[in-house]
N, CA, C and O atoms as a GROMACS GRO file, in nm:
protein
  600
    1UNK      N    1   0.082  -0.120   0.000
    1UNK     CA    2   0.000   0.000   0.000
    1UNK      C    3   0.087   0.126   0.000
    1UNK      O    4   0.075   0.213  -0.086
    2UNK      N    5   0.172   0.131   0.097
    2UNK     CA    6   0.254   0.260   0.113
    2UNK      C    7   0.342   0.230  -0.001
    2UNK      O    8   0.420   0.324  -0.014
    3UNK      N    9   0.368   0.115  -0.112
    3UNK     CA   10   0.447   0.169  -0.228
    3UNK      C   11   0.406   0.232  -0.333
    3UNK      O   12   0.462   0.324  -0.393
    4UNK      N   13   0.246   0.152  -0.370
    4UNK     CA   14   0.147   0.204  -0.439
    4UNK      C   15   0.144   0.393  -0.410
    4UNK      O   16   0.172   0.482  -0.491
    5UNK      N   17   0.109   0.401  -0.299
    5UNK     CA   18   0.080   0.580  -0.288
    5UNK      C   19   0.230   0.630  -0.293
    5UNK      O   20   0.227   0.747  -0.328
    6UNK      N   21   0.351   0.590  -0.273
    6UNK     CA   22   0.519   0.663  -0.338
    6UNK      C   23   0.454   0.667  -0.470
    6UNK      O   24   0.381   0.766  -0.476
    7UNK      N   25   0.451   0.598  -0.579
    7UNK     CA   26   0.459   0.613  -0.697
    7UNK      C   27   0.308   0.664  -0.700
    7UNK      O   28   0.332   0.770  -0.758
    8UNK      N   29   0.238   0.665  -0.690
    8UNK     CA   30   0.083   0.759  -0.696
    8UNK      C   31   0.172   0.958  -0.696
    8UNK      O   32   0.155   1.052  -0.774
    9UNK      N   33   0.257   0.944  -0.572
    9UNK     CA   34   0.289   1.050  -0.545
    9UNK      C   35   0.355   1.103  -0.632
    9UNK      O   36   0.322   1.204  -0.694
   10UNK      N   37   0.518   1.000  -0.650
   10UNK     CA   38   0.599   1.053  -0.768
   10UNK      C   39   0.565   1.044  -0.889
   10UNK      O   40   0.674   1.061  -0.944
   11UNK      N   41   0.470   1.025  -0.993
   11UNK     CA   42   0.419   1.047  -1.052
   11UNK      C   43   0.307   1.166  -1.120
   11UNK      O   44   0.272   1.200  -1.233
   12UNK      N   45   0.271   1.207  -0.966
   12UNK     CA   46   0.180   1.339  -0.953
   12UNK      C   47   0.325   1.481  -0.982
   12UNK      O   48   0.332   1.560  -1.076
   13UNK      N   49   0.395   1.470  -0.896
   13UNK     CA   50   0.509   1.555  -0.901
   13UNK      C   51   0.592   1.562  -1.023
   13UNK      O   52   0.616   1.663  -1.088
   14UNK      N   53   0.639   1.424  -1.049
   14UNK     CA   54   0.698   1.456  -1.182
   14UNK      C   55   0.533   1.535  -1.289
   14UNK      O   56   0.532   1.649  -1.335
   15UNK      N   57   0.502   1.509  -1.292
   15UNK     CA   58   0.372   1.578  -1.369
   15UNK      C   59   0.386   1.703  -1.415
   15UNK      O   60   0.395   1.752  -1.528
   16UNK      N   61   0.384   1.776  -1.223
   16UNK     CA   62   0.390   1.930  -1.216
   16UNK      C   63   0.502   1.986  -1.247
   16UNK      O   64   0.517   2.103  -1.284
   17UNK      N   65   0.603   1.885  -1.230
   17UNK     CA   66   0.779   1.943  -1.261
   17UNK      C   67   0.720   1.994  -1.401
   17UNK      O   68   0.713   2.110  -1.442
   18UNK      N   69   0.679   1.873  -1.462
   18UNK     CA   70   0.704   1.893  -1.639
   18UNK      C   71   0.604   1.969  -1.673
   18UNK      O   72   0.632   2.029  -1.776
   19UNK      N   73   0.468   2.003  -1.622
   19UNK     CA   74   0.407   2.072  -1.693
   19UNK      C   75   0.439   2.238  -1.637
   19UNK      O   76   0.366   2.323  -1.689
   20UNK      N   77   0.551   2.294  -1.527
   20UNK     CA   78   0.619   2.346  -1.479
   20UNK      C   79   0.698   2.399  -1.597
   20UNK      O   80   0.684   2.507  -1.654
   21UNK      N   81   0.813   2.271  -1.630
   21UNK     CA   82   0.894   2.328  -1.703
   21UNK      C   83   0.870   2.399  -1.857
   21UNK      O   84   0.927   2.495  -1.908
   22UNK      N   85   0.741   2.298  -1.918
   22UNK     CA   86   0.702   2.364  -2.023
   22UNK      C   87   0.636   2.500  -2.052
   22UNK      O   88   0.643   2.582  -2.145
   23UNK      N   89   0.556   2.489  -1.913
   23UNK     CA   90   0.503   2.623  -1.937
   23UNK      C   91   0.616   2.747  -1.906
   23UNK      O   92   0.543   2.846  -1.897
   24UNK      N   93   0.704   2.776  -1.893
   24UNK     CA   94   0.812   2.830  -1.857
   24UNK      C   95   0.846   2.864  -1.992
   24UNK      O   96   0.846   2.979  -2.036
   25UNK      N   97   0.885   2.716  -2.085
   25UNK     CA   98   0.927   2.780  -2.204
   25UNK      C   99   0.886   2.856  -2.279
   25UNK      O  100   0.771   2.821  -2.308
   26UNK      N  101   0.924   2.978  -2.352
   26UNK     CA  102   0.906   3.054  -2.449
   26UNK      C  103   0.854   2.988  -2.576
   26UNK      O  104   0.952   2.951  -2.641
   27UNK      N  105   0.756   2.963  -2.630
   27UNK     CA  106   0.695   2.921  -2.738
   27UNK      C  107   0.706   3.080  -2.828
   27UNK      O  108   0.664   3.195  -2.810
   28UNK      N  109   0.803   2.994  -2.952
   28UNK     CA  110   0.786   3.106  -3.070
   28UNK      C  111   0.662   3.106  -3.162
   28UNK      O  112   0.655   3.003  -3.228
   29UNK      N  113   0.545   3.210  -3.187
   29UNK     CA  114   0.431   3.238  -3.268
   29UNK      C  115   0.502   3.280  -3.399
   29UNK      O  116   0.576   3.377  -3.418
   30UNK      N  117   0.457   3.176  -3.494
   30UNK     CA  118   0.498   3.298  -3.640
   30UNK      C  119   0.381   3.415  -3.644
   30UNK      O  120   0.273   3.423  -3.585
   31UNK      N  121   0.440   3.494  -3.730
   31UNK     CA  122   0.344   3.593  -3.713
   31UNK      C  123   0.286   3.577  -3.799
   31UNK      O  124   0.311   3.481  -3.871
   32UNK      N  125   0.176   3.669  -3.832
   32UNK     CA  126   0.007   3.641  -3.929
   32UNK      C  127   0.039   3.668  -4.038
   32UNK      O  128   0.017   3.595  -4.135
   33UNK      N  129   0.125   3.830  -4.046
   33UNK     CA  130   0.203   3.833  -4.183
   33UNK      C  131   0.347   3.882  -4.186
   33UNK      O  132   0.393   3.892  -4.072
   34UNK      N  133   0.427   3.913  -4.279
   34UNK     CA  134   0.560   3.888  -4.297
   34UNK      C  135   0.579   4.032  -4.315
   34UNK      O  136   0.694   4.059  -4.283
   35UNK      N  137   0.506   4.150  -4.358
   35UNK     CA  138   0.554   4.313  -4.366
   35UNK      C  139   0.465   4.335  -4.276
   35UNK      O  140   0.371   4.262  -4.244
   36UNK      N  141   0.494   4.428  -4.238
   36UNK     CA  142   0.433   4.492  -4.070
   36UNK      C  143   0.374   4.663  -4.161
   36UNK      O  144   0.255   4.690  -4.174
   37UNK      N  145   0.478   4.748  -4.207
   37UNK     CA  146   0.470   4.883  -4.231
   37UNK      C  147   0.547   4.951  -4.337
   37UNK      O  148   0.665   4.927  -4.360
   38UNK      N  149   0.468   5.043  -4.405
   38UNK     CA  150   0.582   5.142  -4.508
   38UNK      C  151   0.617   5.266  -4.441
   38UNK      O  152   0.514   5.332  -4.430
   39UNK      N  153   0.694   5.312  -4.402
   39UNK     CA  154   0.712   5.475  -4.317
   39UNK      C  155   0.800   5.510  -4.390
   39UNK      O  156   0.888   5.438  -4.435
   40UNK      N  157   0.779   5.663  -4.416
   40UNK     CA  158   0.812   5.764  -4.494
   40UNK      C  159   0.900   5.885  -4.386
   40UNK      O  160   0.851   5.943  -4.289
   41UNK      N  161   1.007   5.896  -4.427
   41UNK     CA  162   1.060   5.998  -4.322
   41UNK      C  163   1.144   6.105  -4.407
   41UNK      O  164   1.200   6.042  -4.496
   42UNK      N  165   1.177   6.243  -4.417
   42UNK     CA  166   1.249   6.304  -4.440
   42UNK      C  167   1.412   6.311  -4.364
   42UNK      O  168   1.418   6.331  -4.242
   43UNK      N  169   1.523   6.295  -4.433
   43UNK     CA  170   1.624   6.310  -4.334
   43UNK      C  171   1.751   6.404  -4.460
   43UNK      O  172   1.842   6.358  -4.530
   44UNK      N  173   1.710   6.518  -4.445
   44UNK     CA  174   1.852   6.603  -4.509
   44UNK      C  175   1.763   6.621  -4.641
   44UNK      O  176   1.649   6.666  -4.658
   45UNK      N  177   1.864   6.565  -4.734
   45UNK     CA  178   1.836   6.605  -4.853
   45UNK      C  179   1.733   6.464  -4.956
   45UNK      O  180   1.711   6.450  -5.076
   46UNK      N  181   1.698   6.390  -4.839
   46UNK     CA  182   1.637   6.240  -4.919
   46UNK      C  183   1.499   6.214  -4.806
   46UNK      O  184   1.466   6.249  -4.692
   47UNK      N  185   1.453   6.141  -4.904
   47UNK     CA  186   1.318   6.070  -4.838
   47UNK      C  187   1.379   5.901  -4.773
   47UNK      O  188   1.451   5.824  -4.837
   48UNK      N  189   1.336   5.883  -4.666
   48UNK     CA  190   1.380   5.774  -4.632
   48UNK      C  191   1.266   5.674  -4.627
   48UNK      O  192   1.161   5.715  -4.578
   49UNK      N  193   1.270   5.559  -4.667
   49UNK     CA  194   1.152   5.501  -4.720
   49UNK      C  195   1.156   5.374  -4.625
   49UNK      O  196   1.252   5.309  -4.665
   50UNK      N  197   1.104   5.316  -4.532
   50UNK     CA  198   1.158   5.197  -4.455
   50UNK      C  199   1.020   5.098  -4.444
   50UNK      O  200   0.913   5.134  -4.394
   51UNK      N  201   1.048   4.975  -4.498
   51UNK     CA  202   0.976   4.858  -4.545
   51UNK      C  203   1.021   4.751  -4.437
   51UNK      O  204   1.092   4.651  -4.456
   52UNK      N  205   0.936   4.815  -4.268
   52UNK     CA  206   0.921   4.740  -4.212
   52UNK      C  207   0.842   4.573  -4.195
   52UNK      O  208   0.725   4.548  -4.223
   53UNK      N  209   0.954   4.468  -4.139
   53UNK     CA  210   0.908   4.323  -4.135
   53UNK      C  211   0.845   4.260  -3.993
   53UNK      O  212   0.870   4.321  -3.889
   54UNK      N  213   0.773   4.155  -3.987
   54UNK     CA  214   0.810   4.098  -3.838
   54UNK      C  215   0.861   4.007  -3.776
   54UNK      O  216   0.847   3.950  -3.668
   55UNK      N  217   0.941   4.002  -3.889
   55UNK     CA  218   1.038   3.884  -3.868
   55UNK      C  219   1.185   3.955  -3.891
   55UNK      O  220   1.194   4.047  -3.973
   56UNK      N  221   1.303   3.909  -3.814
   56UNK     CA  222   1.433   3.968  -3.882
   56UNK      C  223   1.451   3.903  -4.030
   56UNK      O  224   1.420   3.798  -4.085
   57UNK      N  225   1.530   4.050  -4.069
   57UNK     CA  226   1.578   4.008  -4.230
   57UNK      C  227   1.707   4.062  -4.222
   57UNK      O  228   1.734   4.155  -4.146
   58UNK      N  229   1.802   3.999  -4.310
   58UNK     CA  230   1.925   4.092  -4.338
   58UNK      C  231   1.916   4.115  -4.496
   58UNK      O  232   1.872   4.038  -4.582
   59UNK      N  233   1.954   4.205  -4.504
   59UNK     CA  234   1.947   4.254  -4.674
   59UNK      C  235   2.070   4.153  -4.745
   59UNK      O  236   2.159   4.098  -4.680
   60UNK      N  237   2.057   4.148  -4.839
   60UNK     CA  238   2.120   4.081  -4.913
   60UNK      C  239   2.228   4.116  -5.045
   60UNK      O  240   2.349   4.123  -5.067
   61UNK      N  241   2.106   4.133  -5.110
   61UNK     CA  242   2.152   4.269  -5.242
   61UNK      C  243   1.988   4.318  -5.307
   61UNK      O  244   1.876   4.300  -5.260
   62UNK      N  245   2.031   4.379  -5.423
   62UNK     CA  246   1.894   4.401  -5.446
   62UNK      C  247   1.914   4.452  -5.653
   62UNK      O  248   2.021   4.495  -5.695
   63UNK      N  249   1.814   4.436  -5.731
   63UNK     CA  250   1.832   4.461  -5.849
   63UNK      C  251   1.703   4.544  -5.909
   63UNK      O  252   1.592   4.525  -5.859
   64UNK      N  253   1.722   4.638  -6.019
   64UNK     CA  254   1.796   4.708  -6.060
   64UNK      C  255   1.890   4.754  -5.958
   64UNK      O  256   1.868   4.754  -5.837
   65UNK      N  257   2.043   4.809  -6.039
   65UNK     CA  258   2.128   4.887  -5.950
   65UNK      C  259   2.102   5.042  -5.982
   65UNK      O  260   2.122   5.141  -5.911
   66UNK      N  261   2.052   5.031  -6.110
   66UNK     CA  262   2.054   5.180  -6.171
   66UNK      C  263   1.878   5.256  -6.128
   66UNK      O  264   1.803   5.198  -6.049
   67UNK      N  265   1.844   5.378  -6.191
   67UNK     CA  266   1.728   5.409  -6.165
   67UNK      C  267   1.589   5.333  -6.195
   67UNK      O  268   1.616   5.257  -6.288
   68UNK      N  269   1.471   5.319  -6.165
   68UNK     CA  270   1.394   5.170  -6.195
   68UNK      C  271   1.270   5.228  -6.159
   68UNK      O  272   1.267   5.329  -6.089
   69UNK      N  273   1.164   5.172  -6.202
   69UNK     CA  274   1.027   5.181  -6.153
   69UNK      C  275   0.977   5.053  -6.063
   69UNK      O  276   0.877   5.056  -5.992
   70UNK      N  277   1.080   4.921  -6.081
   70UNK     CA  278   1.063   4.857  -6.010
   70UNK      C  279   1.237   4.820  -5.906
   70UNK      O  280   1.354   4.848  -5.928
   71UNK      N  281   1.162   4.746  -5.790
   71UNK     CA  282   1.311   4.713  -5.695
   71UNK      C  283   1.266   4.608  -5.618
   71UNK      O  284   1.162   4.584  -5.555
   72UNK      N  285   1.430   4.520  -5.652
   72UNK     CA  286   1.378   4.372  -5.641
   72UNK      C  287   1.504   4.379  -5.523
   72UNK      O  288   1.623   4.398  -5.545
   73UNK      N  289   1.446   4.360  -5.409
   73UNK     CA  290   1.531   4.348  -5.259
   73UNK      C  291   1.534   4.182  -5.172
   73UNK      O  292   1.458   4.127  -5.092
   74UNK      N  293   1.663   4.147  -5.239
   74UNK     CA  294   1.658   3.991  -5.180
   74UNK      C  295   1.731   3.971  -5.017
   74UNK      O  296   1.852   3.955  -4.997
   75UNK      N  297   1.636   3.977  -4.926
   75UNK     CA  298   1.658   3.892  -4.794
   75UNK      C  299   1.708   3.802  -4.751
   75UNK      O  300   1.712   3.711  -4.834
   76UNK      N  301   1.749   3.779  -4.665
   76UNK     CA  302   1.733   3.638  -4.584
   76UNK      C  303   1.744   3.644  -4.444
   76UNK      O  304   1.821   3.717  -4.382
   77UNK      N  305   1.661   3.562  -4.395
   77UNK     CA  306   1.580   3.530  -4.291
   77UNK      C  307   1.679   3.444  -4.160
   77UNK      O  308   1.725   3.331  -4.141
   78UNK      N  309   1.672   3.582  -4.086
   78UNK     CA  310   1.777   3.529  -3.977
   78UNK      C  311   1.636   3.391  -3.897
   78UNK      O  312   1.644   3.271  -3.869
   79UNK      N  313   1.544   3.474  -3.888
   79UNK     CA  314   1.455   3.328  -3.772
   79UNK      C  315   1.317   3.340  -3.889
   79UNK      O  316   1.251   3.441  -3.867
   80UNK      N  317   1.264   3.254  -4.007
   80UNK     CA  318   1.178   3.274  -4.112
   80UNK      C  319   1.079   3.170  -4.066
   80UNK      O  320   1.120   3.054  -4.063
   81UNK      N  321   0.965   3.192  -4.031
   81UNK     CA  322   0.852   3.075  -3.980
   81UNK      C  323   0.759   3.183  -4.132
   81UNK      O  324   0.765   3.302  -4.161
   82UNK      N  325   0.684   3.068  -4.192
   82UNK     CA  326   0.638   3.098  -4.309
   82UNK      C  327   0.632   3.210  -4.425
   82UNK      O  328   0.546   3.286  -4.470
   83UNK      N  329   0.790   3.175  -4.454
   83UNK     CA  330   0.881   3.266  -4.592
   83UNK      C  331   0.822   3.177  -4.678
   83UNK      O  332   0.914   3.101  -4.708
   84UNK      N  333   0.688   3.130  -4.756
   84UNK     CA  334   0.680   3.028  -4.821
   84UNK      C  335   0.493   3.128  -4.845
   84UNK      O  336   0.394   3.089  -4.906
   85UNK      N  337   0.515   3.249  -4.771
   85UNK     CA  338   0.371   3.317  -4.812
   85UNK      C  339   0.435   3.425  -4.894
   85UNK      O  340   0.554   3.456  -4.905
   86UNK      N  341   0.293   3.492  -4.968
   86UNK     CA  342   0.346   3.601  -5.036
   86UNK      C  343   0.240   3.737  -4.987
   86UNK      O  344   0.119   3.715  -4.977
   87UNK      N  345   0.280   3.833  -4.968
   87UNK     CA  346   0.159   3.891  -4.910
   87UNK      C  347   0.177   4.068  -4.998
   87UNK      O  348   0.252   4.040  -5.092
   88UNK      N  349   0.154   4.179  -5.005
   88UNK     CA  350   0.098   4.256  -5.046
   88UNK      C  351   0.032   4.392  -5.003
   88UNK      O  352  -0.088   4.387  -4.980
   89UNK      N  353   0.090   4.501  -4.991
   89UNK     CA  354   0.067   4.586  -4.927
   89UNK      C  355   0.036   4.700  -5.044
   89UNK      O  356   0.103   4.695  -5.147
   90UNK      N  357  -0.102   4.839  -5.024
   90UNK     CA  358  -0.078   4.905  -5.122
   90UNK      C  359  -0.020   5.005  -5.088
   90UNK      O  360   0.069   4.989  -5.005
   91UNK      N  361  -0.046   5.138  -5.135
   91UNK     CA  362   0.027   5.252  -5.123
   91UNK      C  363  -0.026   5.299  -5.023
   91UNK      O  364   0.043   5.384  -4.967
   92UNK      N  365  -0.158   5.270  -4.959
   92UNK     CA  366  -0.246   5.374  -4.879
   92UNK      C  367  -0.126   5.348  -4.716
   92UNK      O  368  -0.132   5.434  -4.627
   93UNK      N  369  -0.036   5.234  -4.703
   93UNK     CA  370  -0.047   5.228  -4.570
   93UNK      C  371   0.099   5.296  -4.549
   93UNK      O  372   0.166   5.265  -4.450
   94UNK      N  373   0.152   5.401  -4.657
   94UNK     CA  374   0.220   5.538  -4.628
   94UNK      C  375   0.124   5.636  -4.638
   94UNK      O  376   0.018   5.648  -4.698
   95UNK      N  377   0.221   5.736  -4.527
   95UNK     CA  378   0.130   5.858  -4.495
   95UNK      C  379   0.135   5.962  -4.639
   95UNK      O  380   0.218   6.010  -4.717
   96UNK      N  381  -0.028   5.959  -4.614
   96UNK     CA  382  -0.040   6.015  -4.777
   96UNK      C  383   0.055   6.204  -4.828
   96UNK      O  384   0.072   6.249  -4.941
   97UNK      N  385   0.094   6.267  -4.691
   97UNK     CA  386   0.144   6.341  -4.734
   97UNK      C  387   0.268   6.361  -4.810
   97UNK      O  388   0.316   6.468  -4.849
   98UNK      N  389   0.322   6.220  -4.827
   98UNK     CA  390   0.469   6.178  -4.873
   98UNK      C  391   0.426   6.095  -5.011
   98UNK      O  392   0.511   6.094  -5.101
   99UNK      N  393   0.301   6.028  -5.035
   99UNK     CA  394   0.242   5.943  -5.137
   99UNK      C  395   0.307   6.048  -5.268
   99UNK      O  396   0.386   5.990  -5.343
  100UNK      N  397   0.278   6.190  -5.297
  100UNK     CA  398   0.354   6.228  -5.428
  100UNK      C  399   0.528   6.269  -5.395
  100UNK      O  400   0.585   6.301  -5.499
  101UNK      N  401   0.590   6.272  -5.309
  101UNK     CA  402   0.722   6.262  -5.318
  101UNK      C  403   0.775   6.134  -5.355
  101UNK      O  404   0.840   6.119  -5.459
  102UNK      N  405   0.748   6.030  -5.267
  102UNK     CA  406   0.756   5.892  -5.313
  102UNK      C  407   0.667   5.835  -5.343
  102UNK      O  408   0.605   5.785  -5.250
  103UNK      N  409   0.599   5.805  -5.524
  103UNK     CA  410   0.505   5.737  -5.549
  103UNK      C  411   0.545   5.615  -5.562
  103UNK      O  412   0.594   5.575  -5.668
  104UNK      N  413   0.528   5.533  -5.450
  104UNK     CA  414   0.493   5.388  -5.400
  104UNK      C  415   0.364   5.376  -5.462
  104UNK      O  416   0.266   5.446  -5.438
  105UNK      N  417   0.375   5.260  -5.564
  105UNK     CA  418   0.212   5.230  -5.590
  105UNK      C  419   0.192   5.087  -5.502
  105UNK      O  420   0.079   5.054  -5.468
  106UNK      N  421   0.336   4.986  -5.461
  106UNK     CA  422   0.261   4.856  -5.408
  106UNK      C  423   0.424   4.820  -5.328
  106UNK      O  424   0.533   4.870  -5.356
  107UNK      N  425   0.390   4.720  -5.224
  107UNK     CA  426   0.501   4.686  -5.174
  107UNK      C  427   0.467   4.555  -5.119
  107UNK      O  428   0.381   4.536  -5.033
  108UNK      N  429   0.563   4.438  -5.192
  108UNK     CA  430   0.535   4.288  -5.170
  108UNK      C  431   0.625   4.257  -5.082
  108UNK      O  432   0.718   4.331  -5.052
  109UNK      N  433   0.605   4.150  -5.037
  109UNK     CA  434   0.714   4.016  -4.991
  109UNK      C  435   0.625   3.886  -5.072
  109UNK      O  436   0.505   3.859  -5.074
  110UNK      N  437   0.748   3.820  -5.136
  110UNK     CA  438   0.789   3.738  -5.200
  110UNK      C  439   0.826   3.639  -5.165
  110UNK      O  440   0.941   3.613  -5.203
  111UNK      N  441   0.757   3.534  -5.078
  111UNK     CA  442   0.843   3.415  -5.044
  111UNK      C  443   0.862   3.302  -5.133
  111UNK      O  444   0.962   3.231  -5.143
  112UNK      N  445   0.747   3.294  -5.199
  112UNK     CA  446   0.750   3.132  -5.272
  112UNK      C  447   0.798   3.187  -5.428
  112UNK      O  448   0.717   3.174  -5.520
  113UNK      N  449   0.922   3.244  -5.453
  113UNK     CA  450   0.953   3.229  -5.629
  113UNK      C  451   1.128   3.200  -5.567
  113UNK      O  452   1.185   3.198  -5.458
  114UNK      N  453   1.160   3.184  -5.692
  114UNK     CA  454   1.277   3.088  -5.728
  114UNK      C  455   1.389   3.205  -5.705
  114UNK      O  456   1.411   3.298  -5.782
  115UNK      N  457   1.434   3.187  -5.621
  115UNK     CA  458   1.635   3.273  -5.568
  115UNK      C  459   1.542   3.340  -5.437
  115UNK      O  460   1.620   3.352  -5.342
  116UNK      N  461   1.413   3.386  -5.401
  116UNK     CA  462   1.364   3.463  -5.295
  116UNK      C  463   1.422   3.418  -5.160
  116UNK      O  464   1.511   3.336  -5.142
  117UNK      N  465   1.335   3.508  -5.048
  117UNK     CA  466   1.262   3.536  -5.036
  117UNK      C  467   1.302   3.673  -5.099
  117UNK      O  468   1.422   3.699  -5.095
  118UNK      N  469   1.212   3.772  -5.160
  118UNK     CA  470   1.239   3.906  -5.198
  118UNK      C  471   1.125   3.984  -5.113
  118UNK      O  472   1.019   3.932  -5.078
  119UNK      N  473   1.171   4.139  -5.083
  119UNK     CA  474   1.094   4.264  -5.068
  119UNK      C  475   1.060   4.319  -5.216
  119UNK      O  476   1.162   4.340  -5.280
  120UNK      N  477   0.956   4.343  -5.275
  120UNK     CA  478   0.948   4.412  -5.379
  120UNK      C  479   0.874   4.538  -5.355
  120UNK      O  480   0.805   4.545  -5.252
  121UNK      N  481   0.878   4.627  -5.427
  121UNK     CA  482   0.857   4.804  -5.452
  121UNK      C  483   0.809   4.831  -5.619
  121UNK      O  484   0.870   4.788  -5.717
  122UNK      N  485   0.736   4.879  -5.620
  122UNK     CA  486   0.667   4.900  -5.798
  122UNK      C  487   0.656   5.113  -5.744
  122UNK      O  488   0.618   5.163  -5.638
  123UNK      N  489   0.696   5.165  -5.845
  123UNK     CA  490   0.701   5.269  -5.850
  123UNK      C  491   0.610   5.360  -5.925
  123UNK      O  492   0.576   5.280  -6.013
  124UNK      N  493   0.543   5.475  -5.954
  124UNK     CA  494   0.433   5.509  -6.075
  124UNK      C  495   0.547   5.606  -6.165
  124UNK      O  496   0.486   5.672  -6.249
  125UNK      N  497   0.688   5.629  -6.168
  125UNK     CA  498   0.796   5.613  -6.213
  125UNK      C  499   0.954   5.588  -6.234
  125UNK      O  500   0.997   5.602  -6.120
  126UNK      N  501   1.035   5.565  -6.296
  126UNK     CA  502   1.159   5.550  -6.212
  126UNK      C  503   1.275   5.666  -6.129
  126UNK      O  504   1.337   5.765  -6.169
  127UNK      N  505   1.267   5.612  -6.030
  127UNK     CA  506   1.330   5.641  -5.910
  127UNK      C  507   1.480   5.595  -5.936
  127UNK      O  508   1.527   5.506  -6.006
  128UNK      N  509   1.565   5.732  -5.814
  128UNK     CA  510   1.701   5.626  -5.778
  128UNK      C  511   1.722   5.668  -5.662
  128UNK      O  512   1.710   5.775  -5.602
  129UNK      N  513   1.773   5.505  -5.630
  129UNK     CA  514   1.774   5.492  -5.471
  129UNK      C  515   1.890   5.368  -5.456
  129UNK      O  516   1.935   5.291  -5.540
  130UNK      N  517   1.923   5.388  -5.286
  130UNK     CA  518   2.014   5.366  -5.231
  130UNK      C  519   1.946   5.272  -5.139
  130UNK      O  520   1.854   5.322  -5.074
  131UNK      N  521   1.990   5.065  -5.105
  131UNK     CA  522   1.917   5.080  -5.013
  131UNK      C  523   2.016   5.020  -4.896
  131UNK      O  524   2.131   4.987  -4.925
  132UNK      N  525   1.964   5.007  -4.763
  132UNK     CA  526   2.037   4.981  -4.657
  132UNK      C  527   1.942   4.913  -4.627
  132UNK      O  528   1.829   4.900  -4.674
  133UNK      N  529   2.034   4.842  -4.486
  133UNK     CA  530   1.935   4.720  -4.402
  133UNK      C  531   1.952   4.799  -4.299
  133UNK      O  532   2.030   4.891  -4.276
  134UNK      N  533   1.826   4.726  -4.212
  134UNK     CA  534   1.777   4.823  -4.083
  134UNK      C  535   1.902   4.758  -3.983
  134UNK      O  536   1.945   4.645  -4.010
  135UNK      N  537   1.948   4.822  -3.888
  135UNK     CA  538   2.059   4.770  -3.807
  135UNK      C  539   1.991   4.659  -3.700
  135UNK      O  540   2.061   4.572  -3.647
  136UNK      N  541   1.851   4.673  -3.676
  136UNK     CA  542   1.807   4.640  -3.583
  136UNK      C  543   1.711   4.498  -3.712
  136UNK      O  544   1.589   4.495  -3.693
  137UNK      N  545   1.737   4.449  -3.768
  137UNK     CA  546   1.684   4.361  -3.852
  137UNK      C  547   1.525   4.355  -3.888
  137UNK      O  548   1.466   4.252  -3.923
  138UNK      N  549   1.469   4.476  -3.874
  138UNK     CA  550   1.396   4.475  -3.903
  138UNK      C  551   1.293   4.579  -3.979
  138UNK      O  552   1.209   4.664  -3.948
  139UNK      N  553   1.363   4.507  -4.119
  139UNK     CA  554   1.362   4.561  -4.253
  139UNK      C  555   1.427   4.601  -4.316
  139UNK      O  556   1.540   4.560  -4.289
  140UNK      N  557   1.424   4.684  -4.418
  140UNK     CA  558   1.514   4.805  -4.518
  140UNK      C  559   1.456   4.892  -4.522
  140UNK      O  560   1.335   4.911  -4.504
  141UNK      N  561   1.567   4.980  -4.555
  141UNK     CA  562   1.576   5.148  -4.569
  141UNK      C  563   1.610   5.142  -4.734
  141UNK      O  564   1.691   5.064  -4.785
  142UNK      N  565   1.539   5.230  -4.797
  142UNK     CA  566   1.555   5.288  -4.909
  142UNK      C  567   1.556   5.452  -4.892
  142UNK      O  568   1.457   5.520  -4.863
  143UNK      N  569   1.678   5.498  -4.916
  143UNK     CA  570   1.732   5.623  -4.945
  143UNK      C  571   1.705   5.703  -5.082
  143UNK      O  572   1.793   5.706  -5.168
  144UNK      N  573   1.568   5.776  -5.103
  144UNK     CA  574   1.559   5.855  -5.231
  144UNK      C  575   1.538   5.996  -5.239
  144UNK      O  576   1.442   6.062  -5.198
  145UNK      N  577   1.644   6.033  -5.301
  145UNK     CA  578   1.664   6.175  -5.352
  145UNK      C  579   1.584   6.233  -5.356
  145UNK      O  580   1.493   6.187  -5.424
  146UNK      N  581   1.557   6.397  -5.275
  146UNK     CA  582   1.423   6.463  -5.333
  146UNK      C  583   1.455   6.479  -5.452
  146UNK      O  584   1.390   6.583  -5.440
  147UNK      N  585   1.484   6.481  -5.538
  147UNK     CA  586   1.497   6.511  -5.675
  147UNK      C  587   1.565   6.327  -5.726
  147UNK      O  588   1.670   6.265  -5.742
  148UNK      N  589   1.445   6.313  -5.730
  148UNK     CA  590   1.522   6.156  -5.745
  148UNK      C  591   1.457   6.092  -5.882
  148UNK      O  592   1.417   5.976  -5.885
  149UNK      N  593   1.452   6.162  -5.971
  149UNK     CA  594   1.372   6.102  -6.103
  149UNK      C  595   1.523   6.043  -6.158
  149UNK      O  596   1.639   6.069  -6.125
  150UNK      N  597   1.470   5.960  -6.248
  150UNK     CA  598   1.627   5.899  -6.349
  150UNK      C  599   1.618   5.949  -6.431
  150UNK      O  600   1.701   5.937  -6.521
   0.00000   0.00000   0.00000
């Protein structure tokens, strides 16, 4: 009888240890989608254009090099839980007082095509720009000239 209720007991305890230890752990959520924001900032003599993610990215490279109506920005995914979606943002979710300095007409992420994952940018003409990765991994910076026509 008294061995029966030891293992009744240690059994109850190991239980709570483990459902203890799990709940403790940090469970990673992917997130719902893969671009978070477009923000528009002035800094000097350029518009700073930043194509926030919610996931880290490090920039990679990106093509055209020269002036473009389109910009093809290839990533990669320091921690990527479903880079295998493609999702789609339009112009409205920059602040419209910047919409005719930088005409952004659309801004993708690209997970499922062939060399991706990519950031993409479609322009309503060509632009030239400079881009950088966010230091804090989350996203790119595109640097464009107020006078930034090609």
């Amino acid at each position: 009888m008294i061995q029966k209720l030891l293992n009744w007991k240690t059994i109850l305890l190991t239980t709570v240890i483990i459902l203890g230890v799990l709940s403790s752990l940090q469970v990673l959520q992917a997130p719902d989608t893969i671009l978070d924001d477009v923000i528009v900032q002035e800094e000097g003599g350029m518009y700073v254009l930043q194509v926030k993610t919610n996931v880290p990215v490090r920039y990679e490279n990106h093509y055209p090099q020269g002036p473009s109506e389109f910009v093809q920005i290839k990533v990669r995914a320091v921690s990527f839980v479903g880079a295998n979606t493609n999702e789609y943002m339009g112009a409205e979710s920059i602040l419209p007082g910047f919409i005719e300095q930088v005409p952004v007409m659309d801004v993708a992420f690209e997970g499922n095509v062939p060399g991706g994952p990519y950031l993409s940018l479609r322009f309503k003409e060509p632009i030239r720009y400079q881009v950088k990765e966010d230091p804090d991994l989350n996203g790119v910076f595109l640097y464009i000239p107020k006078k930034s026509k090609g």
